[in-house]
C-alpha positions in Angstrom: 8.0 -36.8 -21.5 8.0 -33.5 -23.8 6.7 -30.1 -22.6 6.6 -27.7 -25.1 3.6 -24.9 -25.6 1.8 -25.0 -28.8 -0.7 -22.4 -30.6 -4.2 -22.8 -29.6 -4.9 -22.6 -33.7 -2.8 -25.7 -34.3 -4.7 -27.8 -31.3 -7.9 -26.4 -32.3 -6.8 -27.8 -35.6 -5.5 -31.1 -34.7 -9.1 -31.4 -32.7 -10.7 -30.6 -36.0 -9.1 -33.4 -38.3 -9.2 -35.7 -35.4 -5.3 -35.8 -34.6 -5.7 -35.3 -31.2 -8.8 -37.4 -30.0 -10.3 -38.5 -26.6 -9.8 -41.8 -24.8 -13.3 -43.5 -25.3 -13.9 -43.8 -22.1 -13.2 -40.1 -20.7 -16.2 -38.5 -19.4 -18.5 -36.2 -21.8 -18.1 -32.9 -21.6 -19.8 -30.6 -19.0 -19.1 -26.8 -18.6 -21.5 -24.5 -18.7 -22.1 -21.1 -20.4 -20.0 -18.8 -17.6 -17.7 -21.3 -17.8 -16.8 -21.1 -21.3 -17.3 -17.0 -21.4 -14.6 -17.0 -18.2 -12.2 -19.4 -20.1 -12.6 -17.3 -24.0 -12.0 -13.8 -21.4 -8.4 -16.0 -20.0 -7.6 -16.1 -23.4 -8.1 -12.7 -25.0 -6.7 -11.2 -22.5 -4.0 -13.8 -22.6 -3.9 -15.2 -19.4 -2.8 -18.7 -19.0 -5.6 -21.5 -18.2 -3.5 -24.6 -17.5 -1.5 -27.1 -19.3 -2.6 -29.9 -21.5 -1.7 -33.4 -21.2 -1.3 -35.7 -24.6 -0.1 -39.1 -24.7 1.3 -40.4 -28.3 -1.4 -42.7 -29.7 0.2 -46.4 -30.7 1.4 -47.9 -26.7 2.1 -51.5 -27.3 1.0 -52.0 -23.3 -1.8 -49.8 -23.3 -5.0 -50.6 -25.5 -7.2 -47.3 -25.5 -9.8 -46.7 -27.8 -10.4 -43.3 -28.9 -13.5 -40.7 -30.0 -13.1 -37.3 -31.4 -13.7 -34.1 -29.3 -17.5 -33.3 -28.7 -18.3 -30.9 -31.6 -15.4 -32.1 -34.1 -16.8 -33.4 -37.9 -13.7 -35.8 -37.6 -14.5 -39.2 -38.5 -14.6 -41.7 -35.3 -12.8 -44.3 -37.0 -9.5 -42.5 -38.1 -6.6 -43.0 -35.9 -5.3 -39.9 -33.8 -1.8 -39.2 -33.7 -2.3 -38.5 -29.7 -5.1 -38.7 -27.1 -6.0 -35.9 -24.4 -5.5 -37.3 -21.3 -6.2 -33.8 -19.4 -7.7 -30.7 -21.1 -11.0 -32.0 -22.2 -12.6 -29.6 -21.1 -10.9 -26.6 -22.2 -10.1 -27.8 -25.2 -13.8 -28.7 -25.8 -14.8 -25.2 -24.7 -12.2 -23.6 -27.1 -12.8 -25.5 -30.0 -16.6 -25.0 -30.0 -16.6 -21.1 -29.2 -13.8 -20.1 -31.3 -13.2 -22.5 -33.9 -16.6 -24.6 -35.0 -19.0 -22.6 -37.1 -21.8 -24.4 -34.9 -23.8 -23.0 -31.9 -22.3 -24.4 -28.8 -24.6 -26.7 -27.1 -23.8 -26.1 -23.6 -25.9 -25.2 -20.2 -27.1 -22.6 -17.8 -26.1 -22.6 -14.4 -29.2 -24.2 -13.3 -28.4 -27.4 -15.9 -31.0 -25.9 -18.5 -29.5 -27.0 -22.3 -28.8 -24.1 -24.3 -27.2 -23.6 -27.7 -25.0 -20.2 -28.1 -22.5 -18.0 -30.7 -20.0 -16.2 -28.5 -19.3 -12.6 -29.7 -17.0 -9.7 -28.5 -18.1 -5.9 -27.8 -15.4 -4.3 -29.8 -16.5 -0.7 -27.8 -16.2 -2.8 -24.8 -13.5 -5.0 -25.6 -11.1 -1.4 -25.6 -12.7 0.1 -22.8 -10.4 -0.7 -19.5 -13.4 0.3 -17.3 -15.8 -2.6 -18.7 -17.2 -5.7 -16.6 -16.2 -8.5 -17.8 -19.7 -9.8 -18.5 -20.1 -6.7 -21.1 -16.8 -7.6 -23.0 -17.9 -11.2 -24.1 -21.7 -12.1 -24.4 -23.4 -15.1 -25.4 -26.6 -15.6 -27.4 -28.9 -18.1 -28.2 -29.1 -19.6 -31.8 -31.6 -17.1 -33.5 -28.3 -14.8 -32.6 -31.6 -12.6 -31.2 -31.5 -11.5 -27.2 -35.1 -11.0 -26.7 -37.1 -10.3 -23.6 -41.0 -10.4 -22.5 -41.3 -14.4 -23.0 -40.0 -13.9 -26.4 -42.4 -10.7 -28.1 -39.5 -8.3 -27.6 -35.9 -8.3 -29.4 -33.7 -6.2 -27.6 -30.0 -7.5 -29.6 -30.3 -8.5 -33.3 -26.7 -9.5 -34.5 -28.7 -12.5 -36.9 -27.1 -10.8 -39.9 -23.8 -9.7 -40.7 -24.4 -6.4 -41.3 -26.1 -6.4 -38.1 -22.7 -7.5 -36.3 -21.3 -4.5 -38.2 -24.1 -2.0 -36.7 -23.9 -2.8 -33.1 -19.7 -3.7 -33.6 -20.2 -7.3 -32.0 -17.4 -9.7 -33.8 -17.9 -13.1 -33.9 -15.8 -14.9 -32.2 -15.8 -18.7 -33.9 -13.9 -16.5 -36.6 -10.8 -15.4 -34.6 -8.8 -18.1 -34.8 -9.6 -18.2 -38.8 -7.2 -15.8 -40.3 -8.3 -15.8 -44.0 -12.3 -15.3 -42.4 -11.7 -12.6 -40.0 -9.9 -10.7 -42.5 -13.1 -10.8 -44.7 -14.9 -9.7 -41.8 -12.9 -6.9 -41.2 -12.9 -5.9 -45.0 -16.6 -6.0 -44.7 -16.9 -4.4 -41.5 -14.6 -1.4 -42.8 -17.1 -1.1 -46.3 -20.3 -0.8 -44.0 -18.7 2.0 -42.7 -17.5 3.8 -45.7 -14.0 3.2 -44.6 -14.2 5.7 -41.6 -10.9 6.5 -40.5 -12.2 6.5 -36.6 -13.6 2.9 -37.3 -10.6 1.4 -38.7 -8.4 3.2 -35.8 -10.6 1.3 -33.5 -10.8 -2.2 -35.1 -6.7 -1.8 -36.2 -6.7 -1.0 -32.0 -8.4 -4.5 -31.6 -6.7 -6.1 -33.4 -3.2 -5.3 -32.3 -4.7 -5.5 -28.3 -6.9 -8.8 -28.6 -7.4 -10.6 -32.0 -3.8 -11.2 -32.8 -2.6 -11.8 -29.6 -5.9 -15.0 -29.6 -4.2 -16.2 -33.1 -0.6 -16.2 -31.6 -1.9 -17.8 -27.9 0.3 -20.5 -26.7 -0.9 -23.1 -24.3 1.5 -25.3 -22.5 1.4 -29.1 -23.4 3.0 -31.8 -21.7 3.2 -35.1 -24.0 3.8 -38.7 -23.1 5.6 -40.8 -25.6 4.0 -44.1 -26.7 6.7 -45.9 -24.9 5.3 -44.4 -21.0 4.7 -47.4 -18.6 1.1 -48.1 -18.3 1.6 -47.4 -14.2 2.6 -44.0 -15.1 -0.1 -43.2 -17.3 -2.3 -44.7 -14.6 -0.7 -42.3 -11.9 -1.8 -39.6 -14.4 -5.6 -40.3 -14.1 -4.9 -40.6 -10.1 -3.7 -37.0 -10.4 -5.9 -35.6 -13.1 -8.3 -33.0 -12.5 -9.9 -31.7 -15.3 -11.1 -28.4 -15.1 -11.8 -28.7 -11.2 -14.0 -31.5 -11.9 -11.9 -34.6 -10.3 -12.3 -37.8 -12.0 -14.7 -40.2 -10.0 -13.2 -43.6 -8.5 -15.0 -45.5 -10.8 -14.2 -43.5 -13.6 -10.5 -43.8 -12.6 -10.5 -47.7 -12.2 -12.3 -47.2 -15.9 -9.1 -45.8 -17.1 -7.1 -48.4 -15.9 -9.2 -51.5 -17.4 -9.4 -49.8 -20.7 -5.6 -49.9 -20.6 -6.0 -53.4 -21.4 -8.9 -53.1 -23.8 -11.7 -54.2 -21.2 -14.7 -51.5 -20.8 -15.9 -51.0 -17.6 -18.3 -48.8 -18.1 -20.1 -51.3 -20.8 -19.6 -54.0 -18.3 -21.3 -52.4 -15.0 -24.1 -51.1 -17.5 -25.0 -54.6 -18.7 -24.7 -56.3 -14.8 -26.3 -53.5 -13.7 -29.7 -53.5 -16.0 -29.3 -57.6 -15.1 -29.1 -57.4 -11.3 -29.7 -53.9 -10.0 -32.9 -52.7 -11.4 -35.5 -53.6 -7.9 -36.7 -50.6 -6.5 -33.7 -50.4 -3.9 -30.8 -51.6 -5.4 -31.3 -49.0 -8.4 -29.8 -46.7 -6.4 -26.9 -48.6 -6.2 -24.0 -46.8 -8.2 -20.8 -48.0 -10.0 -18.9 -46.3 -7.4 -21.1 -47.3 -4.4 -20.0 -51.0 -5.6 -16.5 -50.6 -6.6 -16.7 -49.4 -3.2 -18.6 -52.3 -1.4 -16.3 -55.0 -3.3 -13.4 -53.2 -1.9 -14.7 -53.4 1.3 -15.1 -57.1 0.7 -12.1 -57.9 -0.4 -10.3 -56.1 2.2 -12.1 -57.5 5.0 -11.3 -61.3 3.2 -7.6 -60.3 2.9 -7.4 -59.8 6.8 -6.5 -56.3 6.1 -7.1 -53.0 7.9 -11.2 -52.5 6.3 -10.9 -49.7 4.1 -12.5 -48.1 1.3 -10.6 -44.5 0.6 -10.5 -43.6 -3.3 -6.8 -44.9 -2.8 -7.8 -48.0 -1.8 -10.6 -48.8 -4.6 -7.8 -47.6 -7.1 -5.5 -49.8 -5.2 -7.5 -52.9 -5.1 -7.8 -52.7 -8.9 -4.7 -52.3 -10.9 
């Protein structure tokens, strides 16, 4: 096991080439819009957010197949050089606000889909005395905030010299070096190369873009030669994001160690045996769960059916 922090550009860029890549069978990815604006805010400001976990793609004992990162062009097929075991999320979040030219398809607190561009309030950004909420704002698509069901546009950043006008950078260009320089060249034209504008934006730079470039984020990697109970000890642990991994999903990890997919397998058994009116409800958990219970009780043992023993009961 290596710990070592790496840039956020150089994951964002292993994401995007598919060098770092998902286990197939890790849960899609789920945070919502205050989610992601609180997580791009840790960053700017440079607070920590966690550590990654990787493991080194190629274990001879451990047979996991792999899909890029929601949001990544990289082809499915290519073989990653590791696999995120825990920072989906994050690393998800990161890579489609601040690294992927497209709108980030994502959700409202109330579970509405949305799609959104994240941009920075380069007035606010510098003032110590703005909320949060005022320093990175999302907006839909059209990049328009509009209000009376639509007939009213109250933010219009849908062009670039718009962005200039109301000073709202973009921020799926900050981790791009050679495009947030043309930005800024740009920026600095539309305003006739006003020395107060470039104090500011020199300001930002030196207080929030830079510091984004050069942002570390601590991984810890786990060479191809781990024992498959340790990796399996790691999904026990795991919690990604404050979402902890489900039993089933858990006992998921551990069969696709040896190239067997649950997931596909309780999908097929239950379309072919649970689809009456009553056992539909029945979930892959709630029989993970009652075979547990089963097998227990046959065993002679103390009954049981904690999240320890379901995990238990299956390696």
């Amino acid at each position: 096991m290596k710990t070592n922090d790496r840039q956020l550009i150089e994951l964002m860029k292993e994401v995007d080439s598919g060098a770092a890549q998902l286990p197939d069978f890790q849960r899609g990815w789920v945070w919502d819009d205050g989610r992601i604006r609180a997580l791009i805010l840790s960053v700017i400001h440079n607070f920590p957010v966690g550590a990654a976990m990787f493991l080194e793609y190629g274990n001879e004992s451990i047979h996991f197949k792999h899909k890029p990162i929601e949001g990544s062009p990289a082809n499915p097929t290519m073989e990653p050089n590791e696999l995120i075991l825990d920072g989906q999320q994050r690393l998800t979040s990161l890579y489609n606000a601040l690294y992927s030219r497209n709108p980030v398809h994502t959700k409202t607190d109330k579970g509405k889909d949305i799609d959104r561009y994240y941009y920075l309030n380069i007035v606010k950004a510098l003032d110590p005395k703005a909320d949060d909420e005022e320093v990175v704002i999302s907006v839909p698509a059209s990049k328009k905030i509009t209000s009376d069901f639509g007939r009213k546009v109250d933010i219009d950043i849908s062009t670039r010299e718009q962005e200039f006008k109301l000073k709202m950078f973009p921020l799926n260009i900050i981790l791009d070096t050679s495009e947030e320089q043309n930005w800024q060249n740009e920026y600095y034209k539309y305003y006739n190369y006003d020395a107060e504008v470039i104090k500011q934006f020199t300001e930002l730079f030196s207080k929030v873009i830079n510091p984004t470039q050069q942002y570390q984020m601590p991984v810890i990697l786990l060479d191809k030669t781990t024992p498959k109970e340790a990796v399996c000890q790691v999904f026990e642990n795991v919690n990604t994001g404050g979402v902890s991994l489900t039993v089933f999903e858990l006992v998921t990890a551990i069969f696709a160690m040896d190239d067997f997919q649950l997931r596909k397998d309780w999908e097929e058994r239950k379309k072919k045996y649970f689809s009456g009116d009553l056992l539909s409800k029945v979930t892959a958990t709630d029989f993970l769960t009652a075979l547990t219970l089963l097998s227990s009780f046959k065993s002679r043992r103390t009954v049981s059916c904690k999240k320890k023993d379901v995990v238990l009961a299956y390696k």
